[in-house]
N, C-alpha and C positions, 0 to 999 in steps of 0.2 A: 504493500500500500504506500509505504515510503516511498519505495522507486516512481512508483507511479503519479504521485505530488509532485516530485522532484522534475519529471518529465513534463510533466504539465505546468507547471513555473518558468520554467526552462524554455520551452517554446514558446509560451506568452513573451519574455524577456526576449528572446529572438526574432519576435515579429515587431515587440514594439520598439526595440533597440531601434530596427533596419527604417520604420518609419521617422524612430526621432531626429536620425545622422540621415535621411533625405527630405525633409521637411525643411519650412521656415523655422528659426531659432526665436525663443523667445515668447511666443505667443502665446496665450491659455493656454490652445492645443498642445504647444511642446512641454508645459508646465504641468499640466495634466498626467500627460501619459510619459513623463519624468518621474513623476510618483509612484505610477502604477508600475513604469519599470524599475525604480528601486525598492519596491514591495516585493515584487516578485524575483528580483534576485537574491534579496535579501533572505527569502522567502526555501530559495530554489540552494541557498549554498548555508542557511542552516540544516534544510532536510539531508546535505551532500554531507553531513558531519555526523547524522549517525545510521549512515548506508556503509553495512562492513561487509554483504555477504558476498562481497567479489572478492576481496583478499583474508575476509577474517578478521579485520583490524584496522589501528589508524595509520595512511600511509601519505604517498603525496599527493595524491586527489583530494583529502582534506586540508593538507597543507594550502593546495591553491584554493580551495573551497575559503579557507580564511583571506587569504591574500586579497581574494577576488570581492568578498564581504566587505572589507577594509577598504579596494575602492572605491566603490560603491556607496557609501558610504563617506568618504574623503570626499568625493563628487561632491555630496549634497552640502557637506560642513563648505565648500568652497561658494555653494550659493547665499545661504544661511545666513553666511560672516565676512559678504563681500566689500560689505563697508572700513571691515577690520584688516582685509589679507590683499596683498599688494599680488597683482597679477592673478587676482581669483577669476579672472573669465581662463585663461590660458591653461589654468592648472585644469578646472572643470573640464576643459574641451579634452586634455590631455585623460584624466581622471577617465572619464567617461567615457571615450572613443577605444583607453585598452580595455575599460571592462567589460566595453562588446566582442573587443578581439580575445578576448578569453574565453568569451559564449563561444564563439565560433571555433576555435578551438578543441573546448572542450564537445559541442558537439560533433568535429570532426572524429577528434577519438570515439565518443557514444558509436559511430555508425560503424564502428572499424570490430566494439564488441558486441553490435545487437543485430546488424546487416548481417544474413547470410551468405552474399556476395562480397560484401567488404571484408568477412572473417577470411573468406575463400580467397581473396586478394593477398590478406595478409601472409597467409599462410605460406602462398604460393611466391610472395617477394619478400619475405621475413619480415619477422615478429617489427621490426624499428620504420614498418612503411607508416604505422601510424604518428609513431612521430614525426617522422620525416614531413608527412602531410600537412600536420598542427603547425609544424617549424615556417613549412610554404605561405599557411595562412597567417601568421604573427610576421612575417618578412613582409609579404606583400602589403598586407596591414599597413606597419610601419610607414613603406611607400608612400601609402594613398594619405596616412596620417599628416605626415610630413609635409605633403606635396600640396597639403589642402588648408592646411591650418593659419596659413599668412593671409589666404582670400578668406576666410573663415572669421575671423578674431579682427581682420580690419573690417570686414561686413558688419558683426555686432559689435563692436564698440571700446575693441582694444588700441586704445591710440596710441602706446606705444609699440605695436605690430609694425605699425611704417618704419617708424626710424631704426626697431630693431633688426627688422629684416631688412630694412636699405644698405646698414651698414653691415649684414652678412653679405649680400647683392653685391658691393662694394670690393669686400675686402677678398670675396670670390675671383673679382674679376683682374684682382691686384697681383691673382698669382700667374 
């Protein structure tokens, strides 16, 4: 019944993650289902910490199950006390853009031990194609993080985005 909570949190936070990182920023709508999706992570990586019958015990699926809690969590204290924390929209966007890439992750592994054709992959290209896969998705991630985050953070309303990436812009172009 636990797995089955956990799964079902899991997908909510996967569909609404993918709406909130393609959506307008800011609005009720993303306020809203900002909630909903740190409910349901929150939600989805308490039940991850007392799911043992895959290994017997605690191992590093609950390790990250904390980690991942923590940003989630760190996300929202960045909204909360943005009065208080210097560069709280950057850290939010950073905060919250890995704890989807940890969803996705983690559900690339899920499909690698629930998929009969992905066990069957595995099997057949060893045991480490799952991670290999997870590594692909948290790279490419990265990528798209990186690559989006200057148009991102100057679109809502981080004014030091300009000068701070002008003078990356800059000192790129110096080499």
């Amino acid at each position: 019944m636990l797995g089955v909570l956990h799964t079902c949190c899991a997908t909510l936070a996967l569909l609404l993650g993918a709406v909130i990182l393609l959506t307008r920023k800011g609005t009720v709508v993303h306020v809203r289902l900002g909630w909903i999706y740190l409910l349901s992570m929150t939600a989805m990586n308490l039940l991850a910490l007392f799911l043992y019958h895959i290994t017997g015990g605690f191992n590093v699926f609950h390790i990250i199950a904390i980690i991942s809690l923590a940003t989630v969590v760190a996300a929202m204290v960045q909204i909360a006390m943005r009065a208080q924390i210097r560069r709280w929209l950057w850290r939010h966007y950073q905060y919250m853009t890995w704890s989807y890439v940890s969803l996705l992750a983690g559900a690339c592994n899920e499909t690698f031990v629930h998929i009969q054709f992905m066990r069957h992959l595995a099997a057949t290209w060893g045991k480490g194609l799952p991670l290999v896969a997870s590594a692909v998705i948290v790279a490419a991630s990265a990528w798209v993080i990186f690559r989006c985050q200057r148009t991102i953070l100057i679109k809502y309303g981080w004014a030091d985005a300009e000068t701070r990436y002008g003078e990356v812009r800059h000192a790129r172009s110096a080499d």
